[in-house]
C-alpha positions, 0 to 999 in steps of 0.5 A: 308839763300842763297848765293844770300840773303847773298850777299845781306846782305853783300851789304847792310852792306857795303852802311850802312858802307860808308854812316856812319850807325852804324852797329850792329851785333846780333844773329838770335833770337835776331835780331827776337826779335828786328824786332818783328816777322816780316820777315827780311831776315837777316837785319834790319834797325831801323829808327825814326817815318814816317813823313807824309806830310800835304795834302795842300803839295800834291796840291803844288807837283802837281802844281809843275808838268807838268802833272794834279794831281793824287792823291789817298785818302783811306777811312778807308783802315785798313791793312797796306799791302793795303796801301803799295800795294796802294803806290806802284801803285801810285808812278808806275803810276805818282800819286802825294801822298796818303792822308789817315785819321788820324783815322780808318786807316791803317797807314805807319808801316814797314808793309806797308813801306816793301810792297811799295818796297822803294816807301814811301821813295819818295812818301809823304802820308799826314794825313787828320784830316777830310777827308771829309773836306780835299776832299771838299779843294781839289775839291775847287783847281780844283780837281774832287773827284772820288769814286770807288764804286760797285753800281757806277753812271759811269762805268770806261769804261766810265769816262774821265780820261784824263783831270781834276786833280783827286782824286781817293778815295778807300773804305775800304775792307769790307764796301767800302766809307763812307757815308759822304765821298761818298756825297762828291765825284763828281761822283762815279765809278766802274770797269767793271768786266768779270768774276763772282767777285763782287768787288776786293781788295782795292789796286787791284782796286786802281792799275787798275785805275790808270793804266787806267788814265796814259794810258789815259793821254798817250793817250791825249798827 
């Protein structure tokens, strides 16, 4: 291990310290055992099970802000890396939570946690017992449902972004919106693509929208 992951290490240690975390010290294979295989550059933290939020909380949050809510719902997003990448994005770009279904989901495990870079710590992700239900709640408050599809009825180049509270659904990796979950969306919506890619990976497509919806929203101040 480097000087600079050792300095690292040592400043973590010391915030645990005046923040009253015990502290344990173990050998390396025992601090593997404990993470489970997982990369941990020398520490670990272990912490109670992540709280997610109801959905109706996102609505409240959002109605808290100056800006129209931005919220992202993943239907059947199974790897966990997708959804901290997603979380990440949407907490770089103003969205206000992540509603996932509480079935055929990835869920926020400390694969997910690491890959967020510390955004899950700020950004709730709500728990839908129905998604389908919970997209039909949030069109009832005022949301547009937009569904990112290949075979779309409007191209991203051509929604407007700038206006209405969203609700931007990303598919799964492999078979993109459910069937259900598509009928309920308000539109559907693909990215233009310049090169020869039929589709991009969820978070990927997720991080590209809603940099096009905060540019819009810049705009339209």
């Amino acid at each position: 291990m480097g000087s600079t992951s050792d300095e690292r290490v040592a400043e973590a240690v010391h915030l645990a310290a005046e923040l009253g975390v015990p502290i344990l010290e173990v050998p390396r294979g025992e601090l593997d055992r404990l993470a489970g295989g997982a990369l941990h550059q020398g520490i670990a933290l272990t912490v109670p099970p992540y709280e997610y939020a109801h959905p109706d909380e996102l609505l409240e949050i959002a109605a808290e802000t100056p800006t129209p809510g931005l919220i992202v719902a993943l239907d059947g997003v199974t790897d966990p890396r997708n959804l901290g990448a997603v979380v990440r994005s949407v907490g770089a770009f103003g969205g206000h939570g992540v509603v996932l279904p509480q079935r055929r989901s990835a869920g926020m495990t400390a694969v997910a946690w690491r890959t967020s870079a510390g955004v899950a710590a700020r950004l709730p992700v709500a728990r839908a017992t129905n998604l389908t239900r919970t997209l039909r709640e949030f069109a009832t408050a005022g949301y547009m449902i937009a569904g990112l599809d290949a075979d779309a009825s409007v191209s991203l180049d051509e929604f407007d972004l700038a206006g209405d509270p969203l609700v931007l659904v990303v598919g799964s990796e492999g078979k993109g919106l459910s069937r259900l979950v598509k009928e309920t969306c308000d539109v559907t919506v693909s990215i233009p693509m310049a090169g020869p890619v039929e589709s991009l990976n969820a978070s990927v497509a997720a991080g590209v929208v809603l940099a096009e919806v905060a540019r819009r929203r810049r705009q339209a101040r």
